[in-house]
Structures are given as structure tokens and as C-alpha cells.
C-alpha positions in Angstrom: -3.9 20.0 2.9 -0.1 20.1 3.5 2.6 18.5 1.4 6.4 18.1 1.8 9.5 17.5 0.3 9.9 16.4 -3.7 13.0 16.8 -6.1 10.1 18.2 -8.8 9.0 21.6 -9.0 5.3 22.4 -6.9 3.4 24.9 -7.2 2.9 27.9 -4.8 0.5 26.7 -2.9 2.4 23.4 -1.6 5.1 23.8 0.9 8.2 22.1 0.7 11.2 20.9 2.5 14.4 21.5 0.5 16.7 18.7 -0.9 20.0 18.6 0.3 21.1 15.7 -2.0 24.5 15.9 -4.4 24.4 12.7 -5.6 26.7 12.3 -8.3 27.6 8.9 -8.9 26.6 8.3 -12.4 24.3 5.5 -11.6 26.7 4.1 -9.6 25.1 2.0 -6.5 26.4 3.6 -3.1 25.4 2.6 0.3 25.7 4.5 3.3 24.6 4.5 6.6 21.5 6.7 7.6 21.2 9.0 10.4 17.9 7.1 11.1 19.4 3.5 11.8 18.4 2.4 7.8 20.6 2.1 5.4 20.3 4.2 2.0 19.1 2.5 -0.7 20.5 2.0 -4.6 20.1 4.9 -6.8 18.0 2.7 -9.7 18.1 4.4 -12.8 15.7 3.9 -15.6 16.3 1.6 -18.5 17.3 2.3 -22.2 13.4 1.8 -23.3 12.0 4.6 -20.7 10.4 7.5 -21.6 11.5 10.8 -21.8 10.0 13.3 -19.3 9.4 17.1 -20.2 11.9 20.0 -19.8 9.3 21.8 -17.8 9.9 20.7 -13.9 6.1 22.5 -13.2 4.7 19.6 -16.5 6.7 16.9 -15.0 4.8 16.1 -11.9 1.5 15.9 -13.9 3.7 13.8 -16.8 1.2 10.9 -18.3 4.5 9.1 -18.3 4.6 8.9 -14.7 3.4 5.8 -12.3 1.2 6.9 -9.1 1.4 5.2 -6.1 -0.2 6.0 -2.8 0.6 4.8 0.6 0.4 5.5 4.4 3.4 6.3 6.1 3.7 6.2 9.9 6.5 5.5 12.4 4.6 2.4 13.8 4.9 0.6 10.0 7.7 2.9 8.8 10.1 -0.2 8.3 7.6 -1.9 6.3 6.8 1.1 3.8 10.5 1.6 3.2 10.8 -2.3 2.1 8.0 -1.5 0.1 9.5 1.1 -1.8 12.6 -0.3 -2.2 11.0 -3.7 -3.7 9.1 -1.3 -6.3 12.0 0.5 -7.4 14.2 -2.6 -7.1 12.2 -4.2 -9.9 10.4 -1.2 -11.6 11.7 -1.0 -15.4 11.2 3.0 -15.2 12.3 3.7 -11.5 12.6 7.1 -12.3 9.4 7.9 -13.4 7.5 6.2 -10.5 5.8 9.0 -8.3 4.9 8.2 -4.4 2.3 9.9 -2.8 2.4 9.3 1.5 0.1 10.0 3.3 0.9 10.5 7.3 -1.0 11.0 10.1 -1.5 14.9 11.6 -0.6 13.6 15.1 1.9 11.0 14.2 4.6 10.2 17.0 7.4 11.2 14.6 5.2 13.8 12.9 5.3 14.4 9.6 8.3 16.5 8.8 10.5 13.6 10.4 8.7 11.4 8.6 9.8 12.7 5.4 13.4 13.3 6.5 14.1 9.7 7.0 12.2 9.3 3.7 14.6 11.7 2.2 17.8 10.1 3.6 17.0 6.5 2.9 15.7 7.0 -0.9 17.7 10.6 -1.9 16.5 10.6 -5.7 12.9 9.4 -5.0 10.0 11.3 -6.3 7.3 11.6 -3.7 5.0 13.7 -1.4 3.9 13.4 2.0 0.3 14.8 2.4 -0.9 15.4 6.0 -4.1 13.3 6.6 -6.3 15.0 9.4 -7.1 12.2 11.6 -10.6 14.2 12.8 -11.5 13.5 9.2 -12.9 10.5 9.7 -12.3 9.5 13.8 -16.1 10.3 14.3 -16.9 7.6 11.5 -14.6 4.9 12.8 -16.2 2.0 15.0 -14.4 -0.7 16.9 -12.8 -3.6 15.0 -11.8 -6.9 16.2 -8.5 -6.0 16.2 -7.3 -2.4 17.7 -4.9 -1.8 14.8 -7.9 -1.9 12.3 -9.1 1.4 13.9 -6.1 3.5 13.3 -7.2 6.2 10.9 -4.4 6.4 8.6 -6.3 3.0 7.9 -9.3 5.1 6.0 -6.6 7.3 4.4 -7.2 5.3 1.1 -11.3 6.7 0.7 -10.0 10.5 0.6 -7.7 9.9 -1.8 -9.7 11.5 -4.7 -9.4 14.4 -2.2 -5.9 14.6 -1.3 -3.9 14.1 -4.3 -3.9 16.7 -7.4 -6.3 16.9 -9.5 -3.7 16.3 -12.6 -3.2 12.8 -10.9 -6.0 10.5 -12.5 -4.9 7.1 -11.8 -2.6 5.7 -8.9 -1.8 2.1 -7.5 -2.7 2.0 -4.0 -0.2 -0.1 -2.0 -0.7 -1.3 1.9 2.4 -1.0 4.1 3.1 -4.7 4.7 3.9 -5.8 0.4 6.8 -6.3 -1.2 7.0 -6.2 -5.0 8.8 -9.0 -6.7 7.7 -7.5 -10.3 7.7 -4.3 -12.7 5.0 -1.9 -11.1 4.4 -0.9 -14.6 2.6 -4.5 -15.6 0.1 -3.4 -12.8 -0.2 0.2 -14.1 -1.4 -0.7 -17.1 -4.2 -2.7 -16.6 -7.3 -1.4 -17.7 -10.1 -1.0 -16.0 -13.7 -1.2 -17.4 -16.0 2.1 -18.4 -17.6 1.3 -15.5 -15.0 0.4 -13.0 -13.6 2.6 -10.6 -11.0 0.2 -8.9 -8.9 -2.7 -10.0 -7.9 -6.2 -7.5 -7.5 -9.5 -7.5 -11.0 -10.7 -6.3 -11.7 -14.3 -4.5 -15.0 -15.2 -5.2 -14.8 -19.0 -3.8 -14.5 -16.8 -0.5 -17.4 -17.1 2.3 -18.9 -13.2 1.5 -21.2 -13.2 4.1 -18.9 -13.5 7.0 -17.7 -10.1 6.3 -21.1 -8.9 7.7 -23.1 -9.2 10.6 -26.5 -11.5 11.1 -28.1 -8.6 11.6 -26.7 -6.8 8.3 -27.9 -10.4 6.4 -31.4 -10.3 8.2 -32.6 -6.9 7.3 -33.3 -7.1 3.6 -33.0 -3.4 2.6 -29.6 -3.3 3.7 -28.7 -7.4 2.4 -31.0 -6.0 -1.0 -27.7 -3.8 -1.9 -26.0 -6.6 -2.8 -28.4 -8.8 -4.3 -28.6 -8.8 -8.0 -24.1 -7.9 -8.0 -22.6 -11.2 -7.3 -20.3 -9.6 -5.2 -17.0 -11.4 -4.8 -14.4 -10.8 -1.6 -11.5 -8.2 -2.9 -8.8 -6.9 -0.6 -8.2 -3.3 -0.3 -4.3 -3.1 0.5 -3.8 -3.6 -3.8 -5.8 -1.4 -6.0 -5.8 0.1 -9.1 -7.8 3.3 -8.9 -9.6 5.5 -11.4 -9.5 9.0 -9.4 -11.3 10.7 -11.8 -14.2 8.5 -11.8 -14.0 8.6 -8.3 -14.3 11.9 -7.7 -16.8 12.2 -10.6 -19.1 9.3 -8.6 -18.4 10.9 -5.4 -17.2 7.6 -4.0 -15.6 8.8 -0.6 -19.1 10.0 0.3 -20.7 6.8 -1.0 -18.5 5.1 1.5 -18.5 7.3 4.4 -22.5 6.3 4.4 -21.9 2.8 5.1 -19.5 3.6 7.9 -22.3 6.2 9.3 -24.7 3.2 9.1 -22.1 1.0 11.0 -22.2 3.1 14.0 -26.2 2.9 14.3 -26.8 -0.8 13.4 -23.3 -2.4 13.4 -23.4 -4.4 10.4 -19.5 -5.8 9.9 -16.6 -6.2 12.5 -14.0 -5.4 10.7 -12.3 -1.9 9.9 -11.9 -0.1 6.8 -12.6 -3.3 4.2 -16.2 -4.0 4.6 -17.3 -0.5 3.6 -15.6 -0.9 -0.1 -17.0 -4.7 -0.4 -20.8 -2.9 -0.3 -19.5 -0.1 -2.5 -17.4 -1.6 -5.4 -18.5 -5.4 -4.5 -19.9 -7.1 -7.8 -18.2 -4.0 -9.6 -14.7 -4.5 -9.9 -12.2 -5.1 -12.9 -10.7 -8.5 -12.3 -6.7 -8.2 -11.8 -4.5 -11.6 -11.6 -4.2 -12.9 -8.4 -0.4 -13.0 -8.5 -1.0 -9.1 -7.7 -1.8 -9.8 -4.3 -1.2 -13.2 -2.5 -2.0 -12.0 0.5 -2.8 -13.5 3.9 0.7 -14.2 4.9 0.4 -12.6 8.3 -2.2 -14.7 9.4 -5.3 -14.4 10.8 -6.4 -11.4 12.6 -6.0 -13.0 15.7 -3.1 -15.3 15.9 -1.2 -14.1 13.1 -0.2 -17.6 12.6 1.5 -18.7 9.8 0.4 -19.4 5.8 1.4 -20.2 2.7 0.8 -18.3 -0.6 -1.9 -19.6 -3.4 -1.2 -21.0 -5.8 0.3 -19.6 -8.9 2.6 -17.1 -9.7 3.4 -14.4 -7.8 4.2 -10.8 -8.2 3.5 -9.2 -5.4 3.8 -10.7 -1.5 1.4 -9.3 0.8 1.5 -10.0 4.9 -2.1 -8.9 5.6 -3.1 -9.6 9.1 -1.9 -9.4 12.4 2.0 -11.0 12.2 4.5 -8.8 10.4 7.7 -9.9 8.9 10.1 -7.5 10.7 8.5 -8.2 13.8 9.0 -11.8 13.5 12.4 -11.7 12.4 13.5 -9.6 15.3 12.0 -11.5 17.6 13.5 -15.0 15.7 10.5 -16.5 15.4 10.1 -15.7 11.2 8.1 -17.9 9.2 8.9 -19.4 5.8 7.6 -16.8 3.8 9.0 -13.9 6.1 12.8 -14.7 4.5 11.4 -13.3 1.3 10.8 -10.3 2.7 13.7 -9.8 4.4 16.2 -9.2 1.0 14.0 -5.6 0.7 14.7 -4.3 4.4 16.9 -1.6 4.6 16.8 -1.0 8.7 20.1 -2.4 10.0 20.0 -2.1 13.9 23.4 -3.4 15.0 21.8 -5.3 17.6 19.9 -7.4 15.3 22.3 -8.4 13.1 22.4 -11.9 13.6 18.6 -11.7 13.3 18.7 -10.0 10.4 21.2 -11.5 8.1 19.6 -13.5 5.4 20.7 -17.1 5.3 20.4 -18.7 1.8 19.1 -22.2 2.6 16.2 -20.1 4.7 15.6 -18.5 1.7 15.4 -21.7 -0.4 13.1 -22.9 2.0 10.8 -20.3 1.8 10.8 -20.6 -2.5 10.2 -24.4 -1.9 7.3 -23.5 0.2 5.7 -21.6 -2.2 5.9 -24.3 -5.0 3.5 -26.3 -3.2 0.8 -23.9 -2.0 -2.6 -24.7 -1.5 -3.9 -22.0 0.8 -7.0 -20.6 -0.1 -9.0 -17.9 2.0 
């Protein structure tokens, strides 16, 4: 395992890219213009209540003050994990002590060392890593899914965590690509999980379960006899909370792995990387608030048409399925919802400017349609 560029001090045995920045403005907010065609975000500094990190650089990274989040990074979603970041930080009480972990593909297009550049130049104070994910690691486990995208490797990244990241690093919020936060991080980082939880997520169990399998999983009863006696509710895996050290302790990534072998001689589930964790952790996760994720707002896995959020509160957006926000505001065909993601996006491309420029009685429309909700999965 490979890992590249962060401001902290690694050990030895990690190599690094080195840090070019001099930024010394104070705190002051400065935006610039990118060599990559994104503009560089605000330098958020922490607030008067944070924490105080070690003197030792070599402590800091494995600092219990810190806040863990993982995510994929590849050039085909890259747009959408920078508007990520910057929604996090944007609203994070302790910016500073918030501690990325990426994980790109081997063979991405933009490979990546590039990757982490444009990571680099867009967030110059950021704390992360980018950890190389083999794709061969799990290519011979992946079957076809009803929608090619679902078969993309860096889609499985999330099972080998346990493996990838340091062993000091016991906790860590997994975030998919297509979120933006509209909260502190922290009020997720701190919920607790049960003794006997691994994982963390909102959980929707009016949801139809069994359609996430095959007849032929439901008809043989050893392999429907897994989930019998749990009560499993649906869960979706692009917002967890995850106890790595029970997870490596319960050997989870092979526990999963063995449904995906079984998927390739009896095809049990048509989608990707999701119906593996539902037979893992399904009936056996802690409960977060559904504000954490209202997902669905890219539509089906189809048509990508568009949806509403629940109802309630929100926290944290989430444009799971097939239409993405930046696509569909460069294309002018957003809906509602996409004009709340749009604030976070730092790509400018002058040729989308007028597509791109937020309009405030879009944006109105968009908070009006999420105070009367009633989509449900």
C-alpha cells in the first residue's frame, strides 16, 4: 500500500509528495484560480472551543482529537468529492482537525499522483492521504450490476478499509462521492455505536428488503435462513460510521467477500457493492437519524429522474443513483434539489458560467421543495 501527500509528519514507510504551500494569510479567506480549472477553496480555521493537538507532528496523525473520513477519489467523480470536502469543512466546527483518507484507483485515468495535486491546489491546508486501491483486489469478486457504474471497483474500496488505513485510526465516517454536508461532521462523529455494532446509518425499515435479492436467493432457505431471526432493515452504504477495530477484530472484509464469492455461483442480488453489507450488518446496525443521509436524490438507477428529500430535517444531502448534480447543471437540465448543491462546487469552467452561477430564487425554490417532502423509498 502506497500513500501520498499530507501537511503531517508520516512515517518511513509512507511515501510522500512534498507541500509547496506558503499560506500566510492569518485566516484570511483567499481565492485563487487553480491550475486544474477549480477554484481554491477558503482556508477554514478552527473555532475558539477546539482542541489542541500535540507538539509531536509523528502523535498528531494518530491524535484522538482528530475526525476520520474516508472516501474514493477518481477523475470520473473528482468534481463531486471536492464539493464534498468543501461542504465538510465549510460547516465543520474543528476544520482543522478533520483528517481525509482517499482512496484512488491503481489505474485511474489521471492516476494517482495527479489526483492528489489537484487535491493539493484546491484545498492547500487540508489534512489527508491518498492510498492506492489495487483494483485486482477485488475485480475477480465483482459481478455485473444493473447499472455499469455499480461495477467500478473503487466501488468495493469501502470493505478493505480495515486494511488500508493505519492501524492508529479506529473510527472514520465513510462518505460517498455524490453528498454534501449542510452540518458539523463532528455531530456524526460522535455517535456511538453499540458493543456490538460495527457500523453506524440511518436505516429504512418500511423499505421492501426483499427486492434487494433475487427469487432464487429468497427460495433457497439456507441462504434466506441468514437473515431470518435479524429483522434486517434496508441501510445505505454511501454514510457510515465505522468501528475499524471491530472490524478488523471480526474479520468483516472476509465476511463480505464470501457473499460476493457466492454471487458469482448462484447470483443472488443485482446490485453492486450494497447487497453484500445488507446480509452482513443487516438487523445489526446502530440506528443514526435519518437527516444523516437523505439520499435518493439522483433518482433511480435507471432514469435518474428526479425526487424530493424525506421528510425531516436534514444534515447531510445525498444524490445516490444514476443523475448527478454537476452533470445536470451543465447540461441545464438541474433539478430542484441540484441548486443546493451547487453553493459547494468549486470547478469554474469559463464556458459554463452561465450554467453555473447560482440564481437565488432557484435556490428558494429548491428550500421550498424540501419543506414539503414526502418521498419515501
Amino acid at each position: 500500500m502506497i500513500l501520498f501527500n499530507s501537511p503531517l509528519k508520516m512515517s518511513s514507510a509512507i511515501r510522500s509528495f512534498p507541500n509547496n504551500n506558503n499560506n500566510n494569510n492569518n485566516g484570511a479567506v483567499l481565492i485563487s484560480e487553480t491550475a486544474f480549472g477549480f477554484t481554491e477553496a477558503p482556508n477554514y480555521r478552527n473555532g475558539v472551543n477546539c482542541p489542541l493537538t500535540g507538539g509531536d507532528e509523528t502523535a498528531t496523525f494518530c491524535d484522538p482529537s482528530l475526525v476520520h473520513i474516508a472516501m474514493t477519489l477518481d477523475s470520473e467523480y473528482l468534481r463531486g468529492s471536492v464539493a464534498a470536502v468543501h461542504s465538510v469543512l465549510r460547516h465543520a466546527s474543528c476544520p482543522e482537525h478533520v483528517f481525509f483518507h482517499f482512496i484512488a484507483a491503481e489505474f485511474d485515468p489521471s492516476t494517482p499522483r495527479v489526483l492528489t495535486r489537484i487535491v493539493r491546489s484546491i484545498f492547500p491546508t487540508l489534512n489527508f492521504k491518498v492510498y492506492i486501491f489495487r483494483e485486482d483486489t477485488v475485480l475477480n469478486l465483482i459481478s455485473s450490476s444493473i447499472r455499469s457504474a455499480l461495477e467500478n471497483p473503487l466501488n468495493f474500496a469501502r470493505n478493505y478499509l480495515g486494511d488500508m488505513l493505519d492501524p492508529c485510526v479506529k473510527r472514520v465516517v465513510y462518505l460517498d462521492s455524490d453528498v454534501v454536508l449542510v452540518d458539523d461532521i463532528n455531530k456524526l462523529w460522535e455517535v456511538q455505536l453499540g458493543e456490538s455494532r460495527v457500523i453506524g446509518a440511518p436505516e429504512y425499515c418500511h423499505a421492501n428488503f426483499t427486492k434487494y435479492f433475487t427469487d432464487y436467493f429468497w427460495s433457497d432457505p439456507v441462504l434466506s435462513g441468514v437473515l431470518g431471526s435479524r429483522n434486517p432493515c434496508y441501510f445505505n452504504t454511501g454514510v457510515m460510521v465505522m468501528d475499524l477495530g471491530k472490524w478488523r477484530v471480526g474479520n468483516y472484509r472476509r465476511k463480505i467477500e464470501n457473499w460476493m464469492e457466492v454471487q458469482k455461483k448462484k447470483r443472488i442480488y443485482e446490485l453492486g457493492s450494497l447487497p453484500p453489507f445488507l446480509l452482513v450488518f443487516g438487523g445489526n446496525v446502530e440506528p443514526i437519524d435519518h437527516r444523516w443521509n437523505q439520499h435518493g436524490l439522483g433518482g433511480d438507477n435507471v432514469k435518474g429522474s428526479c425526487r424530493p428529500l424525506h421528510p425531516g430535517p436534514v444534515s447531510l444531502l445525498h444524490w445516490s443513483g444514476k443523475g448527478k448534480p454537476w452533470v445536470r447543471l451543465d447540461g441545464n437540465k438541474p433539478c430542484p434539489l441540484d441548486y443546493l448543491w451547487e453553493p459547494y462546487d468549486l470547478y469554474k469552467n469559463p464556458t459554463q458560467n452561465t450554467i453555473l452561477k447560482l440564481h437565488h430564487h432557484q435556490q428558494q425554490q429548491a428550500i421550498n421543495f424540501i419543506g414539503y417532502s414526502n418521498f419515501f423509498i
